[in-house]
GULOVEX-647312 format. One record per residue (C-alpha): residue number from 1; x, y, z. Coordinates in Angstrom, 2 decimals, padded with zeros to 5 digits. Layout:
% GULOVEX-647312
ATOM  pos        X        Y        Z
ATOM  NUM        X        Y        Z
...
***
This chain:
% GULOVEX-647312
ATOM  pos        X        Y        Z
ATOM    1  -004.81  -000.82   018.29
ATOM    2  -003.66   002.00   020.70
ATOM    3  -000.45   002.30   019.07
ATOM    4  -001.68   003.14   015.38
ATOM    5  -004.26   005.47   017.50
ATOM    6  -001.38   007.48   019.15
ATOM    7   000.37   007.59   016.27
ATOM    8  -002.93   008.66   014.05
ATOM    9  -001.64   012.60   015.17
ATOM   10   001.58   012.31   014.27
ATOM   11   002.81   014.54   011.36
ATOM   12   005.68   012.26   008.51
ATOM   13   009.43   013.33   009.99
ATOM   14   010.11   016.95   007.69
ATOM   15   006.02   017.85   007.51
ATOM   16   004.02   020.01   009.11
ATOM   17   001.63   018.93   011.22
ATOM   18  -002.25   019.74   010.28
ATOM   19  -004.67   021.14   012.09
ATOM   20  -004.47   023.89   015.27
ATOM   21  -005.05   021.79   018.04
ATOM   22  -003.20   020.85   020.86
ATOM   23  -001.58   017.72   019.40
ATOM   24  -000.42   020.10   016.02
ATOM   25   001.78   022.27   018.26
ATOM   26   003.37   019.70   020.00
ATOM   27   004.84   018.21   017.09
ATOM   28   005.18   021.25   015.41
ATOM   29   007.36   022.04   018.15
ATOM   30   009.02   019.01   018.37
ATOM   31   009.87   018.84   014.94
ATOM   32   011.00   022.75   015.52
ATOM   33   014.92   022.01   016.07
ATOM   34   014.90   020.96   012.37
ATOM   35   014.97   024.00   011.27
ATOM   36   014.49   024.84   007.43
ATOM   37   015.49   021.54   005.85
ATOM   38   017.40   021.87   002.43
ATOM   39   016.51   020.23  -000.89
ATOM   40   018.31   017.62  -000.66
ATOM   41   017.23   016.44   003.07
ATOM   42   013.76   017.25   002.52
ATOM   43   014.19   014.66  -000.42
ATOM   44   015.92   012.16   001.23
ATOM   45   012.96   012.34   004.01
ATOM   46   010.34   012.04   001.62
ATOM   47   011.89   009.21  -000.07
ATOM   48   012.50   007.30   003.40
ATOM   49   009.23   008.00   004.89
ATOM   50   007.67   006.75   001.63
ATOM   51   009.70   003.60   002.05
ATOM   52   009.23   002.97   005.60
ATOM   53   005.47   003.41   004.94
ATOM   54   005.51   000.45   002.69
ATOM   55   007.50  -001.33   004.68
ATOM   56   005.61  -001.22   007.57
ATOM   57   002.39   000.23   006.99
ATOM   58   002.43   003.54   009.17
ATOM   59   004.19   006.53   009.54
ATOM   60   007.83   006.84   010.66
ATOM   61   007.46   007.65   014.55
ATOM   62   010.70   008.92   016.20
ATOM   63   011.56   011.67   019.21
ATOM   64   012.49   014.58   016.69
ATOM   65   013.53   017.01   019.58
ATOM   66   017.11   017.25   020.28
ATOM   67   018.15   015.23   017.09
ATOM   68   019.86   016.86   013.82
ATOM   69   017.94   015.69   010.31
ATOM   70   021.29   013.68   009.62
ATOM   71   020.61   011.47   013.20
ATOM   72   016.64   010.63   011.96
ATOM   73   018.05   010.02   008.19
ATOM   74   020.22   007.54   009.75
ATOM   75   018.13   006.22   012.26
ATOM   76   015.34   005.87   009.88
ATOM   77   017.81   003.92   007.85
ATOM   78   018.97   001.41   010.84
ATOM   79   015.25   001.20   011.34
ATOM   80   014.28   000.23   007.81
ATOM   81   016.17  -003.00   008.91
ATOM   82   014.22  -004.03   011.87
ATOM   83   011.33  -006.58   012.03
ATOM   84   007.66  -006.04   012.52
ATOM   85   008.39  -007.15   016.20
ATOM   86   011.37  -004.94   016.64
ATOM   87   009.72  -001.78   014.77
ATOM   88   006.52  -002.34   017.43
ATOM   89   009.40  -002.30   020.37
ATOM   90   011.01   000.58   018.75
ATOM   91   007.37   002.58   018.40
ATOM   92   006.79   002.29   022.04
ATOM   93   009.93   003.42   022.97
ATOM   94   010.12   006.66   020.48
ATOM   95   006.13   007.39   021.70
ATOM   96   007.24   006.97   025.50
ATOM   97   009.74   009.53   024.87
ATOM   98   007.69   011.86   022.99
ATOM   99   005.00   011.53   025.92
ATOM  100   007.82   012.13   028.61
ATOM  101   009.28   015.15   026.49
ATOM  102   005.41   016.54   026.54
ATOM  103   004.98   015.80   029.91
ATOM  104   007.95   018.08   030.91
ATOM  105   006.95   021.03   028.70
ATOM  106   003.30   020.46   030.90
ATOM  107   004.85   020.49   034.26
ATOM  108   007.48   023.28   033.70
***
């Protein structure tokens, strides 16, 4: 499906991405604003990506740049409440963004 292939390069919310390529240093970027994460966020990340995973069977996908950790802990919280349906929405939105973000960076 084109959305679990988009997502396929997409580092978990708090990790670094692998690889060198292209698609590595965009998120690496994106995730940059994060800064150095202390114990207790990196934690609470691990813990929620771990949950989300099982909840919905892929890794937590959200528009990291311009957000503080505390806004994606809490919006990976609201999400955790969401239906399959309204997660899928959600994905498409957050990958839109990221895209359009990307874009920019391109054409500036």
């Amino acid at each position: 499906d084109e959305i679990d292939a988009a997502m396929a390069h997409h580092p978990r919310i708090g990790e670094k991405a692998k690889g060198d390529g292209a698609e590595a240093e965009h998120s690496s970027r994106e995730q940059a604003g994060l800064g150095t994460l202390d114990d207790d966020v990196q934690a609470r990340l691990a813990a929620g990506n771990a949950a989300y995973e099982e909840r919905f069977d892929r890794v937590f996908l959200i528009r990291a740049a311009g957000r503080t950790p505390t806004e994606i802990l809490a919006e990976l919280e609201r999400r955790m409440t969401n239906t399959e349906a309204e997660e899928n929405t959600e994905v498409g939105k957050q990958l839109i963004e990221i895209a359009a973000l990307r874009l920019e960076g391109i054409l500036a």
